[in-house]
C-alpha positions in Angstrom: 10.3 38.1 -1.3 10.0 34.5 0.0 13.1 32.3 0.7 12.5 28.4 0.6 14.9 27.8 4.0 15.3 24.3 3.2 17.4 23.3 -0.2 15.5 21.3 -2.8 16.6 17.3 -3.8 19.8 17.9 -6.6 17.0 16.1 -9.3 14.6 19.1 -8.9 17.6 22.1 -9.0 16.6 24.9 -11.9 13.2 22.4 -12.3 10.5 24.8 -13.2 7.2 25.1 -10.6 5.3 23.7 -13.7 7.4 20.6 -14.5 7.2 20.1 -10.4 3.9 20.4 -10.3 3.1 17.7 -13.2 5.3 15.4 -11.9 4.0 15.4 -8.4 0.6 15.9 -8.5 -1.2 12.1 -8.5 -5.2 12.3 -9.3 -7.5 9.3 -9.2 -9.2 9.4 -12.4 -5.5 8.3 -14.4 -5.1 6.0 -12.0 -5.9 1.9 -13.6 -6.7 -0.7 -10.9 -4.2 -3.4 -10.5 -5.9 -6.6 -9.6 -2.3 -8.3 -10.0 -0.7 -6.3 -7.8 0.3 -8.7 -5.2 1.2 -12.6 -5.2 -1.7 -12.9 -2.4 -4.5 -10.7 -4.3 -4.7 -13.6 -7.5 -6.6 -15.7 -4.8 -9.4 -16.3 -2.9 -10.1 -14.1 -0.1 -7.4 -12.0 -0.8 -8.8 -10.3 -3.7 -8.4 -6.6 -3.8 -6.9 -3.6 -6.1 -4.5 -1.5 -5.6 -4.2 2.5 -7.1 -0.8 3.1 -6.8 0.2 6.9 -5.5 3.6 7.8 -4.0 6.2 5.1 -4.5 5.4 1.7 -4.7 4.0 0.3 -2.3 4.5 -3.3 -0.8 3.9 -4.5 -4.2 7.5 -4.1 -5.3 6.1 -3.0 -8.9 8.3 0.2 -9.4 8.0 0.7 -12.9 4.7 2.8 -12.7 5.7 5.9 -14.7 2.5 7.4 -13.3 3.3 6.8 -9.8 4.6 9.8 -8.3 8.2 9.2 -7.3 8.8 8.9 -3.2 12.4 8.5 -1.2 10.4 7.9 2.4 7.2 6.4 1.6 4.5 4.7 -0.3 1.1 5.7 -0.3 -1.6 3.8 -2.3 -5.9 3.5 -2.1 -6.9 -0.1 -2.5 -10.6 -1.4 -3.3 -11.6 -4.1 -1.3 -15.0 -6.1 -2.5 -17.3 -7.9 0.1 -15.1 -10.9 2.0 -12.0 -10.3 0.3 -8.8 -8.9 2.3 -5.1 -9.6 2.0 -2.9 -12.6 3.6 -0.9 -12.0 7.2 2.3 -10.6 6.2 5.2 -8.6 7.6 7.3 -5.5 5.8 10.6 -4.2 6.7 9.2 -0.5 7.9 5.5 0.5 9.2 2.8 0.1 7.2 -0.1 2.3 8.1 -4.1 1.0 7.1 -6.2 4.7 6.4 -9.9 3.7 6.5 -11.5 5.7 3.9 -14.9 4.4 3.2 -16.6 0.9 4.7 -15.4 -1.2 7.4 -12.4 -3.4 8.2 -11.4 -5.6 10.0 -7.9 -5.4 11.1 -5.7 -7.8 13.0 -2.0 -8.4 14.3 -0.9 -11.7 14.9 1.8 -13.5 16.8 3.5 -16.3 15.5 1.7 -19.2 17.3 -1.4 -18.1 14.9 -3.4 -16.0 17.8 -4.9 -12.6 16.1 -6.2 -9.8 17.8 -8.9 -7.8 15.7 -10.8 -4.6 15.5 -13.0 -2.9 13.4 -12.1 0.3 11.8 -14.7 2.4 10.1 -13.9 5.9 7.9 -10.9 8.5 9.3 -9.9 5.9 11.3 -6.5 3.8 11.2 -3.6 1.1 12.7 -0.4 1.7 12.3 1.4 -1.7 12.0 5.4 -1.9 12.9 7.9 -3.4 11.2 7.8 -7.0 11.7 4.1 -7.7 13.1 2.2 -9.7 11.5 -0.6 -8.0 10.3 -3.4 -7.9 7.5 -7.2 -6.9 6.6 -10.5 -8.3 5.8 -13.4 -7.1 4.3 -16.0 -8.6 6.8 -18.8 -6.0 5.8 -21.5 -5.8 3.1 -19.7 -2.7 1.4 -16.8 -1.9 -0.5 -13.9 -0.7 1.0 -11.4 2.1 0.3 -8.5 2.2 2.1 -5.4 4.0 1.6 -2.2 2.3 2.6 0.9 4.1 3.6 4.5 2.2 4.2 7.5 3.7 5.7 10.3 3.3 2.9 10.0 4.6 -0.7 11.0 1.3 -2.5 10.1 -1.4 0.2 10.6 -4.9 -0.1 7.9 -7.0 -1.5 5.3 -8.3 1.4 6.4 -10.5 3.7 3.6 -13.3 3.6 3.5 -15.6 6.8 2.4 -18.2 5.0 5.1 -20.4 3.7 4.0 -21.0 0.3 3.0 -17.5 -0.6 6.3 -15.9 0.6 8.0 -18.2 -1.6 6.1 -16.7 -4.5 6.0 -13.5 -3.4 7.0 -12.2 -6.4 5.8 -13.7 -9.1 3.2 -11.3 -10.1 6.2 -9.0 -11.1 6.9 -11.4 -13.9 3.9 -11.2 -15.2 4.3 -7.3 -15.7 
């Protein structure tokens, strides 16, 4: 006989393994590619999709009835094309960069402007803390996947450090 030694969530009490298994099992090929997913990613160089995973993400689109659901994190892949990347921008938890094919370039930045960059190339990452400013760029002559992981299940939309992107930050949700 096995014994599960911790308890499972209240939701998933008398759940069948099957039901379980539907709900939380996430595969690429269902997945649509949402080039709207973020204020920044409408424009020029920050053009980039996101497939959404666990949660949802630093988008702030929660409505994804194929995203698996998440209390503690986010996790998403996004496809960045050739000199696109996304705008500097803070979150309220970490948000982790998972390099899984190509190169990027990755940066933190201080609020006088100065960045600090390095290239990551595949199984390799940064894990940026709450409240750096941070961001990605596409520099290379390849796509890149990357899968993005954030510390919070619902986190707030990005926090853009430029002014007039952080005041729309979320006005690609009313497009949904």
């Amino acid at each position: 006989m096995t014994v599960a030694r911790h308890p499972r969530p209240k939701e998933l009490e008398g759940v069948p393994l099957e039901e379980i298994m539907k709900k939380y099992v996430g595969r690429f090929r269902d997945k649509t590619a949402d080039w709207a997913a973020f204020e920044d990613a409408k424009v020029e160089p920050y053009k980039r999709a996101q497939h959404r995973f666990i949660g949802a993400g630093g988008s702030g689109k929660h409505d994804d009835p194929t995203v698996i659901p998440a209390k503690n994190f986010t996790l998403s892949i996004v496809y960045v094309p050739h000199g696109q990347g996304n705008a500097a921008h803070t979150h309220e938890c970490e948000e982790c960069f998972f390099v899984l094919q190509g190169i990027l370039d990755v940066f933190v930045e201080d609020e006088n402007g100065r960045q600090v960059v390095t290239k990551l190339g595949p199984w390799e990452c940064i894990a940026c803390p709450a409240g750096v400013i941070h961001g990605y760029h596409n520099a290379g002559l390849e796509p890149v996947y990357v899968q993005i992981m954030l510390g919070r299940g619902r986190p707030e939309a990005m926090g853009y450090a430029d002014d007039e992107l952080f005041k729309r930050r979320d006005a690609h949700l009313k497009a949904v």
